[in-house]
N, C-alpha and C positions, 0 to 999 in steps of 0.2 A: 413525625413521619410525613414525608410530599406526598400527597395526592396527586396522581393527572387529572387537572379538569377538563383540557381537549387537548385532539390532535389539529393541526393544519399541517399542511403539505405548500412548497411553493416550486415553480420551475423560475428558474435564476441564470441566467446564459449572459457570457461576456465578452465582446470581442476580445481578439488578440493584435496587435500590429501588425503590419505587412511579413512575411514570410516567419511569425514565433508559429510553435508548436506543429509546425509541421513535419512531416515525414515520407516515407517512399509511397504509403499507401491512403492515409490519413490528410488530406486536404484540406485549406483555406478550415480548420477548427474554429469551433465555438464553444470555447471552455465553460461547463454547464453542467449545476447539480440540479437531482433533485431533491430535494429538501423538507425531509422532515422535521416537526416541531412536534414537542411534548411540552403542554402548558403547567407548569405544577401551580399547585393554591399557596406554598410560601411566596413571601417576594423577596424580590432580587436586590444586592446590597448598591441598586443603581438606581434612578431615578423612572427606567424604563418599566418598572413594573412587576409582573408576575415572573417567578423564575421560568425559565425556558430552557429543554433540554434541544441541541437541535445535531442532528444528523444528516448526513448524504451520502447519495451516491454519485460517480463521474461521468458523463455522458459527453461527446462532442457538438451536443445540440440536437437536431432531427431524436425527436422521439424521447426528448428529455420529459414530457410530459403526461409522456407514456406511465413510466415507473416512476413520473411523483402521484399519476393518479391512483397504482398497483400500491405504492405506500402506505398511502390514506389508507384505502381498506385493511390493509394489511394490521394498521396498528391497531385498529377499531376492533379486528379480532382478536389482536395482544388483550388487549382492554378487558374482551369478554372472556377468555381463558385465564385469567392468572390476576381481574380485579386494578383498582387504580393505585395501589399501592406500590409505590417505587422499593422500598426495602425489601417487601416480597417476591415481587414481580425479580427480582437480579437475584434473590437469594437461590430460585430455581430456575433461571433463566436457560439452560441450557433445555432443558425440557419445554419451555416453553417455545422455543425459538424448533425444534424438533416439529412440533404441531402444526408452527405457521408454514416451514416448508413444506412438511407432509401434507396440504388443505386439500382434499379429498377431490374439488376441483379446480382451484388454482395453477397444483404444480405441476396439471397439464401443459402448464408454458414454458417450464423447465423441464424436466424438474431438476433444481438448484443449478441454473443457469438461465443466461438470458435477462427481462427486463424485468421478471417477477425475483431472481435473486437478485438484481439490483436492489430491485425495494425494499429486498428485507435487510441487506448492508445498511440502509439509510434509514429505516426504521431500531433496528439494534444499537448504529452506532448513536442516535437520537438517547436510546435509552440510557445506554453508557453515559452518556456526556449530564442529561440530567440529573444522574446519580448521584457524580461526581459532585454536580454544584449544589448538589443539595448536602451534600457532606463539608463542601467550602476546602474543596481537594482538587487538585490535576489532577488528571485521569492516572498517570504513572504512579503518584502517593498513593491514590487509592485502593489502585492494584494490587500494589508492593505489601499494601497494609493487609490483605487477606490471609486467611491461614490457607490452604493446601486443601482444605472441601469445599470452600467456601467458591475459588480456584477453579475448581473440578467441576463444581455443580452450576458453572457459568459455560458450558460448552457439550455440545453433541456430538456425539461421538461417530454416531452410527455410519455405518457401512466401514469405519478404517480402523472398529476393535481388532482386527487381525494384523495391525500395521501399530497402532497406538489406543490403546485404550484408557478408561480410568484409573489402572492401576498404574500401568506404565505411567502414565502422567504425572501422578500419586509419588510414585518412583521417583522419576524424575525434582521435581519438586525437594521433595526429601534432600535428594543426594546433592541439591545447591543451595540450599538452604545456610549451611555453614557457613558459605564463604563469600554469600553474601556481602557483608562489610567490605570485604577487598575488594570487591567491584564497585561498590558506592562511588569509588572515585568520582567514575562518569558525570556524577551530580555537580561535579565541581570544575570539572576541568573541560564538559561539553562534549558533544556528539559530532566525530566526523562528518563533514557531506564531502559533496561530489556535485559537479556543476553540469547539467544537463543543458542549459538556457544558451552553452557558447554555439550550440552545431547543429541548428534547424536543416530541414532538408532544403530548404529555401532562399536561405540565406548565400549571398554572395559568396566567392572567395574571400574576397578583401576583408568582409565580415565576421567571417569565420576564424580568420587568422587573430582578428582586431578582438575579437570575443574569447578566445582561448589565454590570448597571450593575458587581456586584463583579469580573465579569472585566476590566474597561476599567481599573478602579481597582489592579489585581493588576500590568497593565502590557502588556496585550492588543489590541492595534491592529485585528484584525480576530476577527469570530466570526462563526459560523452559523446559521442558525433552518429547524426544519422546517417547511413548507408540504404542502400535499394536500389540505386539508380538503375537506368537501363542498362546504361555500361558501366563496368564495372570499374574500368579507368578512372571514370570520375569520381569516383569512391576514393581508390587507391591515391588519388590526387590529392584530396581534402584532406585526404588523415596524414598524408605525409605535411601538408602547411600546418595541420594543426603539431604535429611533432615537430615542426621546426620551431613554432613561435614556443614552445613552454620546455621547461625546465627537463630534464632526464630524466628525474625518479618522478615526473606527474605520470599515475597510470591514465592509460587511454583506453577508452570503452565504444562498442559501436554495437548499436541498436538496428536492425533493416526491418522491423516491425511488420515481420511473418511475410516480407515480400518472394523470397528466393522458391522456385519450385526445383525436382531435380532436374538434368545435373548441376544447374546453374549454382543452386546452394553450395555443394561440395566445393565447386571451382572454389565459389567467391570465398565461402569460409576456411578454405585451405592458403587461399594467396593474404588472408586475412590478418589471418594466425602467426604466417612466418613472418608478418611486419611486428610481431610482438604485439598485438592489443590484448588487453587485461580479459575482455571476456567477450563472445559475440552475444547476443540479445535476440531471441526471436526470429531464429536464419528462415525459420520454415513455419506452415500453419499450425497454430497452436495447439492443438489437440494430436497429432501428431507424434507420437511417444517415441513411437521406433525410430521415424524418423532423426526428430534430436538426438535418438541414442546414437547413432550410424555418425552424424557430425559431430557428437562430442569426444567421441574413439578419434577421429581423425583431427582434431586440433587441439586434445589435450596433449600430445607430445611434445610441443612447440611452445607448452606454458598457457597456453589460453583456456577460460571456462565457459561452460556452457552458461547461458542467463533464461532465464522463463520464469513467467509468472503475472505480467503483466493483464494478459489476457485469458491463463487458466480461471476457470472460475469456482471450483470446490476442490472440498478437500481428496474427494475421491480419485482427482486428474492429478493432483500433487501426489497422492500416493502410487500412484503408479508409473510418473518422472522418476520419484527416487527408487521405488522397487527395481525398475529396468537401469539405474544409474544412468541416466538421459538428461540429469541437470546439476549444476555444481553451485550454483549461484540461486537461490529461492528468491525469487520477488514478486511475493504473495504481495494483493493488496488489499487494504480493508475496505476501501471503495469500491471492490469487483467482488470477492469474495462473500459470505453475510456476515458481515460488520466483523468486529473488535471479537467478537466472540469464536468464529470460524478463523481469523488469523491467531490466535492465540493457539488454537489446536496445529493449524500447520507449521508454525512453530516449533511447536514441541516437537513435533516430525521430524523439523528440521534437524533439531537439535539431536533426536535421537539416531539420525543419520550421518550426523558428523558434517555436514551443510553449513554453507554461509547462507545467510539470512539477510538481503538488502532490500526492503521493498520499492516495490513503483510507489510513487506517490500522487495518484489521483487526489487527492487531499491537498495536493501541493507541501506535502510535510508538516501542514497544523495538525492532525492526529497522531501519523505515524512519528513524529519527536518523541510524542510518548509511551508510544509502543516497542520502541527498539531499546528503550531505557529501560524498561520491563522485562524485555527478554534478555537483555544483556544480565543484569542485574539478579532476577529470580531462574533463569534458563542455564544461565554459562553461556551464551551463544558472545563470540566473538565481537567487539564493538568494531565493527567493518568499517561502515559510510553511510549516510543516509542521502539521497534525490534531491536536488536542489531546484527547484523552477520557481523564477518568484515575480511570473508574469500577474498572478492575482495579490500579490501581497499587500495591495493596499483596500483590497477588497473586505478583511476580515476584519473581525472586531479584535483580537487579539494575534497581532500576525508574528510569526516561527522569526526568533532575532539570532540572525547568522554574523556570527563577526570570526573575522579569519579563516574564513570555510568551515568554521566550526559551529553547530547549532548548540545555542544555552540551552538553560534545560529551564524551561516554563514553569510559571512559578500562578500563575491565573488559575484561576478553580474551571474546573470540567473537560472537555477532550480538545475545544482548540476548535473545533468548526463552526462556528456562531459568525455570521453573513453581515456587512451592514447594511442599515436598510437602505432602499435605494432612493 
């Protein structure tokens, strides 16, 4: 059985090139987790040492330090509620995880949003990811290996028993269980992506064009473009270069990352829509329910879906997207959300909503690989596309291998977020 012998916490920020990761509202980024580690007492089958579970959350820098410091504490409480034991500590983890959000004076800084649910995202998925290695599994084999309590008793439920509960879940589980096998494919044949990296907000014309057209040619079927500008022109401008350089069946996605207020949103989203883009992203602020509800009436007739999720932060804001029918497109993340555990319940949401399931990938897609293999596989949820950015790919000690737009399916023991050192 691993013991934790300590926690550390690290803040990790890394530039980006001239005009990546930008957007209408989101400026000059500095892509930055904060970083938790779980030291366990086996060692590791490398030379470096003690096993290490390590987790994060996604920040653009400014106050990335913040919530690795709310981590630390955070896990030190794990520690003393549920003991150092890794087997037990995940055997009821959903209950434990329950505790640390509810901390009698922490969750005054949320509660369950904000820099304190960052930390506990990056504390959980830290747990996750040790686990795994202490089992000498991917996080996905590991998952996949559970029974249906086991499953259940990894996730909290509370405040959306009225929307999904244990049983429902329970339920569910059961009712995909069978056919299972038929979906394994995935393990062999790879995980759709989608290329987010062609269509910074920043980025030239020239670039934009030169960036779309080499991702379609790479083996990329759908990508992204940001939107928000002041005028809207320039919007409509870019997405028509980027439809001229690629192929007809590439879908086209356009993210304005919560810039639009009304009536500006409606305009933009409606002149959006009749160009035929796969889904709009974030027309409006995100917490905003009715709102999105009001835009997605108006541009689903024309084929386009709503997208959110990027910046919801629990599960109680996703239950009430899909109650009002305000989103068609789930992009919960494990990074914004708390951890592997909380996206695994939205999820099920999903799924019992009859929802596509794509997330953001603040992870840059080293986690979430093996999260959508999970839900595809044990959920039934659609094998859609997964986020492609692979501005940090050389940052990681095991980085996500996309060949043909298509991500393998990672075959390294634990979740895929382990940092090199610098």
């Amino acid at each position: 059985m691993t013991q934790i012998l300590a926690v550390q916490t690290q803040d990790r920020r890394f530039d980006l090139a001239d005009g990546s990761g930008t957007d209408a509202v989101h400026g000059n980024p500095e892509y930055s987790y904060a970083v938790t580690q779980l030291v366990g007492d086996e060692l590791a089958d490398d030379p470096t040492g003690n096993l290490i579970g390590e987790g994060a959350a996604f920040t653009l820098g400014d106050g990335n330090d913040v919530v690795a410091d709310l981590a630390g504490r955070l896990a030190l409480t794990m520690l003393e509620i549920a003991g150092s034991d890794v087997e037990s500590l995940m055997a009821r983890f959903g209950a434990v995880q329950k505790q640390l959000a509810d901390d009698a004076q922490l969750r005054w800084l949320g509660p369950h949003k904000g820099a304190i649910h960052l930390a506990l995202a990056s504390v959980t998925n830290a747990a996750f990811d040790l686990w795994a290695r202490s089992r000498r599994q991917p996080l996905w084999e590991l998952l996949l290996s559970l029974d249906d309590e086991a499953l259940i008793n990894l996730i909290d439920f509370s405040w959306v028993e009225d929307y999904c509960n244990a049983e429902d879940a329970r339920a569910l589980l059961q009712q995909e269980r069978s056919s299972r096998e038929a979906r394994s494919a995935i393990l062999q044949s790879g995980y759709p992506g989608y290329d987010t990296s062609v269509g910074w907000f920043d980025y030239p014309d020239e670039q934009l064009a030169e960036n779309a057209a080499a991702a379609a040619a790479t083996g990329f079927t759908a990508m992204k473009l940001k939107v928000g500008s002041a005028d809207l022109q320039r919007d409509l401008r870019r997405l028509q270069l980027v439809k001229n350089a690629v192929p007809d069946h590439v879908k086209i996605m356009v993210d304005a990352n919560q810039q639009w207020r009304w009536p500006q949103a409606k305009i933009a989203c409606l002149e959006l829509a009749q160009l035929g883009v796969y889904w709009i992203e974030e027309p409006t602020h995100p917490d905003d329910v009715l709102g999105h509800q009001r835009l997605a009436e108006l541009i689903r007739p024309h084929g386009c879906k709503m997208a959110v999720g990027e910046h919801i932060s629990n599960r109680v804001l996703f239950k009430n997207f899909m109650q009002a029918n305000a989103v068609d497109i789930v992009q919960v993340d494990a990074m914004r959300v708390a951890g592997v555990s909380e996206f695994l319940l939205v999820s099920m949401m999903a799924r019992r909503a009859g929802l596509q399931l794509i997330p953001h990938v603040g992870d840059m897609g080293q986690l979430h690989q093996h999260l959508v293999l999970f839900n595809h596989i044990a959920l039934g949820l659609p094998a859609a596309m997964l986020e492609y950015i692979p501005h940090l790919q050389s940052r990681f000690v095991d980085p996500a291998q996309v060949q043909n737009g298509v991500y393998q399916t990672p075959r390294c023991p634990g979740a895929g977020m382990a940092l090199k050192t610098e």
